[in-house]
C-alpha positions in Angstrom: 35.3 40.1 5.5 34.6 39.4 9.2 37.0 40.9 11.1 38.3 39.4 14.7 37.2 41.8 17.7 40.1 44.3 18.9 41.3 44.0 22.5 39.0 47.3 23.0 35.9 45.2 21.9 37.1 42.0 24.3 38.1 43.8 27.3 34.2 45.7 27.3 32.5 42.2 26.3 35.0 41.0 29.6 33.5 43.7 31.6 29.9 43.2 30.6 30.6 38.9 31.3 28.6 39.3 34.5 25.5 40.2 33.3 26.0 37.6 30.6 26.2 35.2 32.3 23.4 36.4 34.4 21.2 35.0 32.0 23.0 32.1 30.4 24.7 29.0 31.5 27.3 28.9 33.3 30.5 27.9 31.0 31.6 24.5 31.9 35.3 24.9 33.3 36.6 21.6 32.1 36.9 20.2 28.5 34.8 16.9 30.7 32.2 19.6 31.0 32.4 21.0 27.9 31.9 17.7 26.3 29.0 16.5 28.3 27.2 20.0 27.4 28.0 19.1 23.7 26.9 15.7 23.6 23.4 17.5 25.3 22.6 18.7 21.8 23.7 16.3 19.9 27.2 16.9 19.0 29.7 15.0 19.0 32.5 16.1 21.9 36.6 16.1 21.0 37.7 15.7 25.1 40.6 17.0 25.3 39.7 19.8 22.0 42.4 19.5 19.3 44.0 22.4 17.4 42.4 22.9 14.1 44.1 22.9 10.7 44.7 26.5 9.2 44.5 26.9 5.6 44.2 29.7 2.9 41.9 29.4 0.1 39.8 31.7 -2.5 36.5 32.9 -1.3 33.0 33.3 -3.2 32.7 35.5 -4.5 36.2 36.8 -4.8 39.2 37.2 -2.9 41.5 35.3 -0.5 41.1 34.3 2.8 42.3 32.4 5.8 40.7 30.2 8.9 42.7 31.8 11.2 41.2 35.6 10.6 38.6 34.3 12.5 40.2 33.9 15.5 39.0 35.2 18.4 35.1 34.1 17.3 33.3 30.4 18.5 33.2 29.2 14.7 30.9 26.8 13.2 33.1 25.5 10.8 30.5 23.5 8.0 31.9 21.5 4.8 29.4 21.3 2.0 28.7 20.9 -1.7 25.7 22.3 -4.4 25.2 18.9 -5.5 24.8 17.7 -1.4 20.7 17.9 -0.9 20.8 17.2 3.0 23.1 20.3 3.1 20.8 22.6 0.9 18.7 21.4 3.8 20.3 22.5 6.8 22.3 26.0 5.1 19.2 28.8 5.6 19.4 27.7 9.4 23.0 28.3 9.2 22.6 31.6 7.4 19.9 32.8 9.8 23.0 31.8 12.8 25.5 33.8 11.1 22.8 36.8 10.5 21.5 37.0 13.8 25.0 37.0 16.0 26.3 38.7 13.8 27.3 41.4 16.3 28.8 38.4 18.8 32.0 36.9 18.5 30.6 33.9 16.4 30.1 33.1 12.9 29.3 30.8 10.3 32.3 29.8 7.9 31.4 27.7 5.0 34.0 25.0 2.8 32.6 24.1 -0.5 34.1 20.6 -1.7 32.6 21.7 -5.2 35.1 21.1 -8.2 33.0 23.3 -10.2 33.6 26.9 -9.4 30.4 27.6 -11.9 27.5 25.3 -10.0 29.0 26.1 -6.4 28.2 30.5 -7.5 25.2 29.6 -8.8 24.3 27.7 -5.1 25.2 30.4 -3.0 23.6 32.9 -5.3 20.2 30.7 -5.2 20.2 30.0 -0.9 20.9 33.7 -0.7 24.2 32.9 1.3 25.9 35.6 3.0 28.6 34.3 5.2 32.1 34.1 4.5 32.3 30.7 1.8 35.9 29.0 1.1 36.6 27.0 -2.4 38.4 23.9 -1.4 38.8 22.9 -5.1 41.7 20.7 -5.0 39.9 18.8 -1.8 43.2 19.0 0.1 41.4 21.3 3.1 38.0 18.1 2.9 40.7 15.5 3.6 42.9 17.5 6.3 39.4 17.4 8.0 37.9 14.0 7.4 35.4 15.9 5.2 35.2 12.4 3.0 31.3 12.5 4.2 28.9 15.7 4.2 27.2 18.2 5.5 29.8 18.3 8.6 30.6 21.1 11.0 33.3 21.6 13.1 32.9 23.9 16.2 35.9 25.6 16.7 36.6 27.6 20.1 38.4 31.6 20.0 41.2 29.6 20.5 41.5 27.8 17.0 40.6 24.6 18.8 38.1 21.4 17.5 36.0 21.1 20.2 33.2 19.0 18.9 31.5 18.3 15.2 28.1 16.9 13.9 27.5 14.7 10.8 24.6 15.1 8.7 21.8 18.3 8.5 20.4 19.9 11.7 18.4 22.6 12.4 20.6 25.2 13.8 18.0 27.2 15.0 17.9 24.7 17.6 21.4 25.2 19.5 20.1 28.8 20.3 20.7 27.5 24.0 23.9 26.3 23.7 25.7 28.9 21.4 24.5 31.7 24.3 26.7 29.1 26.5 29.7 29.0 24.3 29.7 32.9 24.0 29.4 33.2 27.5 32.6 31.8 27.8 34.1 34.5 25.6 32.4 37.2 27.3 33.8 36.1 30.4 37.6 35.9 28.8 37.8 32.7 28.7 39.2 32.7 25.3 42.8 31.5 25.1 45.9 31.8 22.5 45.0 30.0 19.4 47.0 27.2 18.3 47.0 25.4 14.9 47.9 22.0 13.7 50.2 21.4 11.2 48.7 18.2 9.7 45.4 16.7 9.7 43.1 16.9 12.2 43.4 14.3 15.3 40.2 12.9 16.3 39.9 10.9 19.5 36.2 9.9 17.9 37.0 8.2 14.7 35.6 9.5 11.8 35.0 6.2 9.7 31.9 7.0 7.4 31.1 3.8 4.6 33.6 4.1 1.7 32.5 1.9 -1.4 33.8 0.1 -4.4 32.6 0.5 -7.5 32.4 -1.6 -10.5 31.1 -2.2 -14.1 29.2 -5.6 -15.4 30.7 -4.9 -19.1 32.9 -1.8 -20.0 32.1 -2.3 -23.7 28.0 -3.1 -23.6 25.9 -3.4 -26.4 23.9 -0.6 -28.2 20.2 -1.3 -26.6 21.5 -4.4 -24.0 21.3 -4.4 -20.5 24.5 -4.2 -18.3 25.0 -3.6 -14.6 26.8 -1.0 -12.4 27.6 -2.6 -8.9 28.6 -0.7 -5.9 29.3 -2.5 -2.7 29.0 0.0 0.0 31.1 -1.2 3.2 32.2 -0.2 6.8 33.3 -1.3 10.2 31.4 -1.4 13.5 27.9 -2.2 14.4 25.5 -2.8 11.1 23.2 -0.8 12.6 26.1 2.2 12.5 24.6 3.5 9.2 20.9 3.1 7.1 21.9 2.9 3.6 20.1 4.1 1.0 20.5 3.1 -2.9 23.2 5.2 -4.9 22.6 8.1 -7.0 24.3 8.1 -10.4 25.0 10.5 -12.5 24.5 9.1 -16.5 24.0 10.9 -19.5 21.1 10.9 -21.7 22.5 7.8 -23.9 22.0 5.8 -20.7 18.6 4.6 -19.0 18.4 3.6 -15.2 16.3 1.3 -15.0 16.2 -0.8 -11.5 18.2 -1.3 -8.4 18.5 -4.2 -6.2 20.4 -4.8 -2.7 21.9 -7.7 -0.9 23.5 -7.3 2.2 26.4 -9.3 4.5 28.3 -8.8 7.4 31.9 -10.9 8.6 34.6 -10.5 10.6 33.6 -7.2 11.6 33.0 -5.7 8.0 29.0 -5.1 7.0 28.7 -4.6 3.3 25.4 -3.6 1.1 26.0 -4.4 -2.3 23.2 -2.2 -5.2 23.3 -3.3 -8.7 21.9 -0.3 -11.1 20.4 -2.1 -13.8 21.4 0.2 -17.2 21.2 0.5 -20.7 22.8 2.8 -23.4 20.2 3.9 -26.3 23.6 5.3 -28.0 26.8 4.1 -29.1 29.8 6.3 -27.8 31.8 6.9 -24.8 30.1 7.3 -21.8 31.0 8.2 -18.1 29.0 6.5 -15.1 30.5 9.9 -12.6 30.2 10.8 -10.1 28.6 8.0 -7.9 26.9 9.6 -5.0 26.6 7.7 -1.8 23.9 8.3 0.7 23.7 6.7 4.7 22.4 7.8 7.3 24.0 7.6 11.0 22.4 6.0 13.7 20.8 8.7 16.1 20.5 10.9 13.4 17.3 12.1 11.3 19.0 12.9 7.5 21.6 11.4 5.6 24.8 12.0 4.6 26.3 12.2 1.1 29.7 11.5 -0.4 30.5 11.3 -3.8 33.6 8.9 -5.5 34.5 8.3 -9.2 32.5 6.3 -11.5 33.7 3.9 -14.6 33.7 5.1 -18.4 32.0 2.9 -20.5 32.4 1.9 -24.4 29.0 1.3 -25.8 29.3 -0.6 -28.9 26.7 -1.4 -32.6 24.9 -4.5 -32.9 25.9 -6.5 -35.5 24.3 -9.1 -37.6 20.4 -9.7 -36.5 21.4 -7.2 -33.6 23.6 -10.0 -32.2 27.9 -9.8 -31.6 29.8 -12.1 -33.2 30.6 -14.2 -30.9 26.6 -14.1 -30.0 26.2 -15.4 -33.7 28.2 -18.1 -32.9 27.0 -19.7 -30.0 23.4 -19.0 -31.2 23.9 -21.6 -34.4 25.5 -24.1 -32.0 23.0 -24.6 -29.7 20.0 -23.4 -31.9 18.8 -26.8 -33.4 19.2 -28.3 -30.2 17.0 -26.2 -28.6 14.0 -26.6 -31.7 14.5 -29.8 -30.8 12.5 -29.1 -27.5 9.9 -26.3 -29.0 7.3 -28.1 -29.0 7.4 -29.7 -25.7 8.3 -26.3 -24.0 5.0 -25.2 -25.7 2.8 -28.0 -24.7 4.1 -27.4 -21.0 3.3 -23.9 -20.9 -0.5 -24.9 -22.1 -1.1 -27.2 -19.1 0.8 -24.4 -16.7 -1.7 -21.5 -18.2 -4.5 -23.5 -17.4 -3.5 -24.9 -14.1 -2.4 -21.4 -13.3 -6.5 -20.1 -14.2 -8.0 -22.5 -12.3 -6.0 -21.6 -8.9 -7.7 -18.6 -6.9 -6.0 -16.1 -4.9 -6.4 -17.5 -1.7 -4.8 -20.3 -3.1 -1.6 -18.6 -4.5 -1.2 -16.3 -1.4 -1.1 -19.3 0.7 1.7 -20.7 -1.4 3.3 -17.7 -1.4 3.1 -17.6 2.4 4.1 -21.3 2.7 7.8 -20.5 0.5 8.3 -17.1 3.1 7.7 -19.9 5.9 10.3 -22.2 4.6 12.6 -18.8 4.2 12.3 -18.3 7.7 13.0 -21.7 8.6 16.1 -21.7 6.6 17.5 -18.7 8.6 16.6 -16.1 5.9 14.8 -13.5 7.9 14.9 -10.6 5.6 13.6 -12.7 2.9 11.0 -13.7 5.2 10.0 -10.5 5.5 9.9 -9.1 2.4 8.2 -12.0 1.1 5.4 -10.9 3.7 5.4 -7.4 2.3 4.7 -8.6 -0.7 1.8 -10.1 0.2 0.6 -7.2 2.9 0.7 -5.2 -0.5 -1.3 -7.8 -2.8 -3.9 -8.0 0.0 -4.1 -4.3 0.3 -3.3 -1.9 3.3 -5.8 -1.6 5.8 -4.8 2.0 6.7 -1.9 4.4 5.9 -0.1 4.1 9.3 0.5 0.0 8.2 1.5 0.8 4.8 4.0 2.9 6.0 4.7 0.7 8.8 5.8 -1.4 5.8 7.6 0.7 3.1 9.6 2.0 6.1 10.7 -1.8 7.4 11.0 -3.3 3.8 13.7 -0.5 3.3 15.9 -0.6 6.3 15.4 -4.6 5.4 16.4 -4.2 2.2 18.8 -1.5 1.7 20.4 -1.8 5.1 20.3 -5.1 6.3 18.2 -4.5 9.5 16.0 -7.5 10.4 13.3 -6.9 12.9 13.7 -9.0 16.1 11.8 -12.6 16.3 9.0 -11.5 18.4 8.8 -8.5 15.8 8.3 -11.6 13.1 6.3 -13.3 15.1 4.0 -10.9 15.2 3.6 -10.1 11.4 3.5 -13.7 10.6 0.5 -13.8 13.0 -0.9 -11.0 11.5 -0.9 -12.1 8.3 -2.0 -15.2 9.1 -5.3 -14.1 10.7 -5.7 -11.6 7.2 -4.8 -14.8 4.9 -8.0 -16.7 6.7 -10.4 -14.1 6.4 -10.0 -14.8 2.3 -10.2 -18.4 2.5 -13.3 -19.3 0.4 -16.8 -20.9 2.0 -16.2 -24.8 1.4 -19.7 -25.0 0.1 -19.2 -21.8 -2.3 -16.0 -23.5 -3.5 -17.8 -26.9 -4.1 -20.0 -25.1 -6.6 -17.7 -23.5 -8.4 -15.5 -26.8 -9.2 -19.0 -28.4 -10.3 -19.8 -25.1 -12.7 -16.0 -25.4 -14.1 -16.2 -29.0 -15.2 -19.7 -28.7 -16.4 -18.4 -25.9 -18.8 -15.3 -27.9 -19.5 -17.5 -30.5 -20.6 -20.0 -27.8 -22.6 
């Protein structure tokens, strides 16, 4: 258990604060100060701090603990989960933090949102975690701190106080300069009484990550049919806040993923994405679609953020006659004379497509497909304008691997976040490709031969 320093310990660190701060930053006098220093790095400043929320709760591996037996230590105070990959991400910098101070009045405390006990052991066990981690298995401690989004740390002062926090994975290693700053402040008695909140924590800086709904396309699909799960991701703000990326969900063997797709919208200050996860059940039973993870990353900010919510439960029924549900059956001997009725001109149809189709070259269908991304464009769909482009950047191959990420990169953000590139942006592709689309236009005199070759062995 880390204990908090005795006044023996603080009156000698007060004594040795000159030569401290000899060496360090000075200790900005005023939360104003404080917050701009903060803000340096990255962090997100709380001017004036507010007084954290104290709680008990079990430790790993045993044992009880509470925040406030830290007092008297700068605490970076990080909520996490096993399943959370941006978090496995960011802990060994965390651990290497807590190692290395660990003789200064600092340290690492850890808040597992992990219902189970079982995976969150084996996670700490695996990372090779060794400062002090707290079970918050009922979530009450994740919502008292707006924890609804994750990795997120909280730094606390000596005092008990919130004086800043950062969403999503860093590289702790890099805040070397300003931790030596924040203990400086200690060393130099800066410390004062600590003060808890009774209630949640009050953030001048809004903590409003993306919440999402979820829904099913049929709660009670067929064995072997496909159905959908939608989940309409939305927030408020700028819709350049977040970059979305799709959902992860997590089905059980019965049920195959197969594709997602994304749409996106924005009015009256709301911006939603809206995924559809395109399943299907090999197995009748009872099946749950849980959790739904939801991953977004902020603006500013390199890695994402997870957060999980609940998932439907799904009913996965047999086939019935010929595979088909009754009511299938019956709609099927309705219409099914009316549409033999038509066989045989839906046949002839697709004969003179097929050949019509084999007798157009590629230039000729690129073009086409160029001239419907035009008319996209003029319509006032940009993003379909420009994934209609990718499409074609990717049928006429990349011309190096700095444009084919260029690309991947854009037609995500377009398609899973909504973000458009600017008109001149546009401009500038559709130029591009226009230039590419002419340098495969055929020699008029090579095409002339061809047509005479393909009638002569029409005629053959």
């Amino acid at each position: 258990m880390h204990k908090r320093p005795s006044r023996i310990w603080l009156l000698a660190a007060a004594t040795a604060g000159i030569l401290v701060l000899a060496s360090t930053s000075r200790y900005p006098a005023a939360a104003a100060e404080l917050g701009e220093l903060l803000s340096g790095y990255g962090v997100r400043p709380v001017v004036p701090p507010t007084p954290a929320v104290d709680f008990t709760l079990p430790m790993v591996p045993d044992g009880m603990q509470s925040l406030s037996d830290y007092e008297g230590n700068w605490v970076l105070l990080t909520f996490l989960a096993s399943w959370c990959g941006p978090c496995r991400a960011e802990l060994p910098s965390l651990e290497r933090v807590y190692r290395e101070r660990s003789d200064a009045p600092l340290t690492v405390v850890g808040v597992s949102i992990d219902r189970d006990r079982a995976a969150l052991d084996s996670f700490v066990d695996e990372l090779e975690i060794t400062f002090p981690m707290f079970w918050d298995e009922s979530g009450q401690v994740g919502a008292d701190y707006r924890a609804s989004s994750i990795p997120l740390t909280y730094i606390l002062d000596p005092g008990g106080r919130v004086v800043g926090f950062s969403r999503g994975a860093r590289d702790w290693g890099r805040m070397e300069p300003l931790l030596d700053t924040l203990l400086a402040a200690t060393a130099n008695g800066q410390a004062e009484a600590a003060v808890y909140a009774a209630g949640p924590v009050q953030l001048p800086l809004a903590l409003n990550p993306p919440s999402a709904e979820i829904s099913v396309s049929d709660s009670t699909p067929t064995v072997g049919e496909t159905f959908y799960l939608d989940v309409r991701l939305h927030w408020s703000g700028d819709l350049g806040e977040y970059l979305p990326q799709p959902p992860r969900v997590e089905t059980p063997e019965a049920v195959t993923r197969e594709r997602v797709t994304a749409s996106t919208s924005s009015r009256e200050g709301r911006n939603v994405v809206s995924y559809r996860l395109e399943l299907r059940a090999d197995e009748v039973g009872r099946f749950a679609l849980d959790p739904v993870e939801l991953r977004y990353t902020p603006r500013f900010e390199s890695s994402p953020i997870e957060s999980r919510v609940s998932g439907p439960t799904i009913e996965v029924v047999p086939r019935t006659i010929a595979g088909l549900r009754p009511m299938t059956l019956v709609i099927g001997g309705l219409t099914a004379l009316a549409a033999g009725l038509g066989v045989f001109g839906v046949l002839s149809r697709w004969r003179a497509a097929g050949s019509q189709t084999a007798s157009v070259s590629p230039y000729e269908r690129l073009q086409r497909s160029y001239e419907e991304a035009r008319a996209m464009r003029l319509q006032g769909d940009g993003a379909g304008f420009l994934l209609a482009l990718a499409e074609i950047e990717r049928e006429l191959g990349p011309v190096d691997e700095e444009t084919e990420s260029y690309w991947q990169q854009t037609a995500e953000r377009v398609r899973y976040g909504g973000q458009v590139p600017p008109a001149e942006e546009l401009d500038r592709l559709q130029r591009r490709l226009e230039r590419r689309l002419n340098e495969l236009r055929p020699d008029p005199q090579v095409a002339a031969l061809d047509a005479v070759k393909l009638r002569r062995q029409q005629n053959s």
